[in-house]
N, C-alpha and C positions, 0 to 999 in steps of 0.2 A: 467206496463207490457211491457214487450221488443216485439216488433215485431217480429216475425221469419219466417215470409209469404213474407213480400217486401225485395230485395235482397239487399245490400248496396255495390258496387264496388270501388274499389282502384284501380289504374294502378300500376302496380310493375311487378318482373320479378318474374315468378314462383319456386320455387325450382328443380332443374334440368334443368330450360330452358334457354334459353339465348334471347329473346324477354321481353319486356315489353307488358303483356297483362292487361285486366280488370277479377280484382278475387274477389270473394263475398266472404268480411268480415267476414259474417256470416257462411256460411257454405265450402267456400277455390274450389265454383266451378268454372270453368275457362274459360271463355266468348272466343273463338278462334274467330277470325275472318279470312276467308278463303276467297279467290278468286273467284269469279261468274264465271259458265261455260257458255257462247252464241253456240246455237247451230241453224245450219242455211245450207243454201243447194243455190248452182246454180242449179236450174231447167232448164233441156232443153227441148224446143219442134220444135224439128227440128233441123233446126242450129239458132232459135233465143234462145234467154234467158230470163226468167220473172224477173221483177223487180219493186219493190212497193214503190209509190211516199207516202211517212211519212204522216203522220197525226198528230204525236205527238214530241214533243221534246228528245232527242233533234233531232235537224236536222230536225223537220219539211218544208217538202217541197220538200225537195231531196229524188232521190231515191236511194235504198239499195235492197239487197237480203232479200228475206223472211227466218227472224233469230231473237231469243229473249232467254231469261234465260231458261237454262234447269230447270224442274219444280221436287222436289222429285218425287221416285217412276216411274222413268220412265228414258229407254235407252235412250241416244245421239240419236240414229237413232229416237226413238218413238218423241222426243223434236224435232229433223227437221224437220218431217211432221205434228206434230201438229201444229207447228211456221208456215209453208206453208196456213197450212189450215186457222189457226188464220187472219192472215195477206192478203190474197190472194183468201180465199174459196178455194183451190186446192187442188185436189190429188196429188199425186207423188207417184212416185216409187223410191227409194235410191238405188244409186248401190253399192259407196266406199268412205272412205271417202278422199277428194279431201288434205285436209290441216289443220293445228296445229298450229294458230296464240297466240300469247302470248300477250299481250297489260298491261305490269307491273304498267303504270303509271294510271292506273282506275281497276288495278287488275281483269282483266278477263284473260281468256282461250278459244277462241273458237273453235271448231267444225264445220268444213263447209263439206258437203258433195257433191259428183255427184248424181242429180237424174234427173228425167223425169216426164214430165205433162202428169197425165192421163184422163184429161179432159179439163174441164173450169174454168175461173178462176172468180174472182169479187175482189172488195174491202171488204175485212174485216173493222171492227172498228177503225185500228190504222194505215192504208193505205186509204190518199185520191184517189188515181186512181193505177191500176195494169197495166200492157201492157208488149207485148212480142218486145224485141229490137233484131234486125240483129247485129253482131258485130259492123257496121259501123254505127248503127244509136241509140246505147248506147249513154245519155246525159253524157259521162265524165263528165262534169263540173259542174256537178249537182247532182254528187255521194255524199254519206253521210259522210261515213266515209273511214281511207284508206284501213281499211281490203276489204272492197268490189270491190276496186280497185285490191288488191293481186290478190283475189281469182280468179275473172273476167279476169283476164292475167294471171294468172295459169293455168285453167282451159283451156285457148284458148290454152297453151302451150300442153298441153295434151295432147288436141282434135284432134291438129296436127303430137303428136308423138313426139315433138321435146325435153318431158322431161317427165317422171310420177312419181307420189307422192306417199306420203302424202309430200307437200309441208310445208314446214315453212314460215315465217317469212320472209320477202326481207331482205336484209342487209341495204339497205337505210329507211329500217322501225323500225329499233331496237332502 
């Protein structure tokens, strides 16, 4: 008796497409593989910025903005403040979104937005410590990754007037 429950895939190029994907033998359905969306927010309070020392890989250890995989069934905006809350225990408030990073070689897209702390914060499970930094006493050198770097110098660009978004991508980032 033939199987027809467990799928058996081929890599080949579909009829009509022009990629090589994975298509089940059996029934010709077509395994797409898509880009991850990160959605994620500079929090302001005041004029410092919150920012969450990792817990997990990668990059444990460094800090980064409170931001992770948008989750089905839920807006960009809804996926920044649950990422905040996740990572931080924080509220926010969202006001726009700040920038539209591309990252091709790990296939994301992320979402970062402006918002505001509406309270207190803590370490969630995937943040060994939370803390609010003044411009000048952000650890650069202990940033995670370089979108956090964009966004963190974006956003100051903003703040000041001297440019407004949605920002992309630096040129020295592509």
């Amino acid at each position: 008796m033939t199987d027809l429950v467990t799928p058996s895939f081929e890599t080949r190029i579909p009829e009509g497409d022009e990629r090589a994907r994975d298509v089940c033998t059996r029934c010709g359905f077509i395994a797409y593989e898509n880009p991850k969306i990160v959605v994620g927010s500079v929090v302001r309070a005041g004029d410092k910025v919150l920012l969450c020392r990792r817990a997990i890989d990668p990059q444990s250890g460094f800090w980064t903005l409170p931001a992770g995989f948008m989750e089905l069934n839920e807006t960009p905006e809804q996926g920044a403040a649950r990422e905040a809350y996740e990572e931080a225990r924080a509220s926010i408030e969202i006001h726009d979104l700040l920038a539209i990073y591309t990252i091709p070689r790990i296939s994301q897209v992320q979402l970062i937005y402006r918002a505001t702390l509406k309270g207190g914060f803590a370490p969630g499970p995937e943040s060994l410590e939370v803390d609010l930094f003044s411009p000048d006493d952000i650890p650069r050198d202990r940033i995670a990754f370089p979108s956090v770097h964009w966004a963190l110098d974006q956003e100051a660009r903003w703040r000041r007037g001297e440019a407004v978004g949605p920002f992309m991508n630096p040129v020295e980032g592509l």
